[in-house]
C-alpha positions as CSV (number, residue, x, y, z in Angstrom):
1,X,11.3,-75.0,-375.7
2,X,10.7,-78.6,-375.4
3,X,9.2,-81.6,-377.0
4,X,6.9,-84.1,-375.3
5,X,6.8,-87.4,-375.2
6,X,10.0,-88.7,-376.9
7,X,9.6,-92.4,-377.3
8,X,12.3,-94.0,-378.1
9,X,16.0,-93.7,-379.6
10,X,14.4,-92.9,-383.0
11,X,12.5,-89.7,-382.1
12,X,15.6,-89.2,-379.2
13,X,17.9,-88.7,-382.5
14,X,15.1,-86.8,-384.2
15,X,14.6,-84.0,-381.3
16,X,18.5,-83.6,-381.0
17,X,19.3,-83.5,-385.1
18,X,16.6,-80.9,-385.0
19,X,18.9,-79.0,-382.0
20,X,16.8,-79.7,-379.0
21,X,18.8,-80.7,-375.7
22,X,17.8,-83.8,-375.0
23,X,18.2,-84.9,-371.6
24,X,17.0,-88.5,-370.4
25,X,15.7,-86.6,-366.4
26,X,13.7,-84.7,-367.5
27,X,9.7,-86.1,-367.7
28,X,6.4,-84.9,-369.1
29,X,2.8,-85.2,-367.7
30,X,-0.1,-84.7,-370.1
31,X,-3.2,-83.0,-368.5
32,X,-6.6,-82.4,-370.7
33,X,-10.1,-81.6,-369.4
34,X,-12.4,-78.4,-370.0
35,X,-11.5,-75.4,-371.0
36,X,-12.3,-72.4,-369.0
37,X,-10.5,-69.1,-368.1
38,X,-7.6,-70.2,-365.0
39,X,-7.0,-73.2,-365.5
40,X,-3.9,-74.0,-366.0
41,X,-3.2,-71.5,-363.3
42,X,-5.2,-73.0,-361.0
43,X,-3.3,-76.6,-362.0
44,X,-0.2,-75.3,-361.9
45,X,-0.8,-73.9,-358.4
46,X,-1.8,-77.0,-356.7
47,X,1.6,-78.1,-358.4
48,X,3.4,-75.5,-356.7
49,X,1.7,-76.0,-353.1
50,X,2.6,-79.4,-353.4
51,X,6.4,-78.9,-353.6
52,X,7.0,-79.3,-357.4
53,X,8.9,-77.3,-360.0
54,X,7.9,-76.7,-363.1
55,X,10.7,-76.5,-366.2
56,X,8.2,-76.0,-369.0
57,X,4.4,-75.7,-370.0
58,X,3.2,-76.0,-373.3
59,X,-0.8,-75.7,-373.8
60,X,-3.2,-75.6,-376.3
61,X,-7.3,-75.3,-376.6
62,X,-9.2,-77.4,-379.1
63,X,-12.8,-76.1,-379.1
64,X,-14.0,-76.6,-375.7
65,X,-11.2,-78.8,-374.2
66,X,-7.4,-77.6,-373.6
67,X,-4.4,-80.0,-373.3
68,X,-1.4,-79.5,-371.6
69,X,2.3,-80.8,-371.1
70,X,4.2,-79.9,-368.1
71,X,7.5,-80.7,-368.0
72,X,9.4,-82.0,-364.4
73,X,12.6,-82.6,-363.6
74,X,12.4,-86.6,-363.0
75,X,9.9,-89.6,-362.7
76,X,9.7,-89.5,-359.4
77,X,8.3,-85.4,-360.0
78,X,6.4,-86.7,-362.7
79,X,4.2,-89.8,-360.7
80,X,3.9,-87.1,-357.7
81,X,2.1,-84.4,-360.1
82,X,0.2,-87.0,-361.8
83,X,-1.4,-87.8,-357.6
84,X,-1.8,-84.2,-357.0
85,X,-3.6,-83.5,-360.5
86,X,-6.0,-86.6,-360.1
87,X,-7.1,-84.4,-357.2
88,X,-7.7,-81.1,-358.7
């Protein structure tokens, strides 16, 4: 399990008093948009045709829109899914 975005050294002491693993790689992208059924397979996809690994996904749908965190393993991960998503 992980939580999404930390900001800062107050919620960074929060998330690890609580027992997460905090780790300063490790980067999330938030992704939102309609809800329908294979989506976040279908997003997840072009993520994985485009070279990049996943190390979490956390989701949720709010009436007729869904959001998302997906979790990377660095910025750099993190700017590159953000191109390839703007795509899809």
């Amino acid at each position: 399990m992980f939580v999404a975005p930390l900001q800062g050294d107050r919620e960074t002491r929060a998330a690890a008093q609580a027992g997460f693993n905090v780790t300063p790689s490790l980067r999330a992208v938030r992704v939102t948009g309609k809800d329908r059924p294979g989506v976040i397979a279908e997003l997840t996809q072009k993520l994985a045709e485009g070279g990049l690994n996943l190390r979490g996904v956390t989701a949720t749908v709010l009436g007729t829109e869904f959001g998302a965190y997906m979790a990377l393993d660095s910025l750099s991960d993190a700017d590159r899914a953000m191109e390839i998503l703007q795509k899809a």
